[in-house]
N, C-alpha and C positions, 0 to 999 in steps of 0.2 A: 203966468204962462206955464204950460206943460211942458217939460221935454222928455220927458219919457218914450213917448211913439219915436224920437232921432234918434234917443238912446239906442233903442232897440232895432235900429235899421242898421247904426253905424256897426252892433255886435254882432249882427247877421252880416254885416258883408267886409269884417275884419275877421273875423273867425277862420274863414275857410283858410284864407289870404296864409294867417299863419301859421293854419294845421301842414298847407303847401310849403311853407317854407321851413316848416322841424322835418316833415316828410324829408326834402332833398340836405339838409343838414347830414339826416343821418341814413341817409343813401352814402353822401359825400364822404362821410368819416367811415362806413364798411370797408368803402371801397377804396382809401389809403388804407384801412387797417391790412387788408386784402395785398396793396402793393410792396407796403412793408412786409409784410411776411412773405413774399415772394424774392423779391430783394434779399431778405437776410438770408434766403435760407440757401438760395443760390450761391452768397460769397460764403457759409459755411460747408457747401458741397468746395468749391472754388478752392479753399485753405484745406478742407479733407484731402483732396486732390494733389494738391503739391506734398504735402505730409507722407501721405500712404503711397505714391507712385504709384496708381492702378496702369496698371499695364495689360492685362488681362481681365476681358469682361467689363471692360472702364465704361460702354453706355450703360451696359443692364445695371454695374452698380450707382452709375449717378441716377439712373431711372427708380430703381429699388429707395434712392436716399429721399428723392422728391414725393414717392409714395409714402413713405414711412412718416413724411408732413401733410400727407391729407389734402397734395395738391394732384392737379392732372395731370398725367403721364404721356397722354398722348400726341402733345405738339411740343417736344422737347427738340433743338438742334442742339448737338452736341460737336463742336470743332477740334481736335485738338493736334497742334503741333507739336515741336520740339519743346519749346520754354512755352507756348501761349496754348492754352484752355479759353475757348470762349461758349458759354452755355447762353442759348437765347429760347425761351417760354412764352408761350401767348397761349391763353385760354380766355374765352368768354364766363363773366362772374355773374350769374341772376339776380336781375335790380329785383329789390324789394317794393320800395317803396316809386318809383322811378315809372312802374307800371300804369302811375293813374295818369302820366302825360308821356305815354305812350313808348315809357324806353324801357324794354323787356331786356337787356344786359348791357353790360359794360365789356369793352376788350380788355383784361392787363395782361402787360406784358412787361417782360426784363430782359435784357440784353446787357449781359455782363463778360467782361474775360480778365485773366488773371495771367499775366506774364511773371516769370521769374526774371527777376534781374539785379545781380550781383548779390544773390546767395536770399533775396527780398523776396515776397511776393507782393505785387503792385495788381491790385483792384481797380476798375473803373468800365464806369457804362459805356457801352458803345452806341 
């Protein structure tokens, strides 16, 4: 008996199957790498921030800090109180691979704030 001809059917219709599944792999892992860097880079403005006391010019410089990481500047909230800084970022990130079933971006965002409290600074998502 042959099986060649099933051979070649089962490889024509697992193939696609698993080029769609590396595709959104590494759609999935840009787009943590993408979260992570958005994250860190927010609690290192966050720790600049308690450190340096901006007091003066404190959005343009958290703005300037986020630029200087090659992310976007332009949906930046920047809150800040007496003890409590809270920075919250949303930008849309261009799916790469996410385009062949029809999702042309991703939302990330970070929602972080940084209270001083008893001489500490204390990070955490909001």
């Amino acid at each position: 008996m042959n099986n060649k001809g099933q051979t070649l059917i089962l490889f024509i219709l697992i193939v696609p199957v698993l080029l769609l599944l590396l595709a959104f792999v590494v759609d999935t892992g840009l787009l943590l790498k993408e979260h992570t860097k958005i994250n860190s880079t927010t609690k290192t403005i966050l720790k600049t921030t308690f450190e340096n006391r901006f007091d003066e010019n404190y959005n343009e410089k958290v703005v300037s800090l986020f630029a200087k990481n090659n992310l976007p500047t332009n949906n930046i909230i920047i809150t800040k109180e007496e003890d409590k800084v809270l920075i919250a970022i949303e930008y849309d990130k261009e799916s790469i691979f996410g385009k062949i079933i029809g999702i042309q971006s991703y939302k990330i965002k970070s929602v972080l704030s940084g209270t001083l409290k008893e001489g500490t600074l204390q990070i955490k998502k909001e």
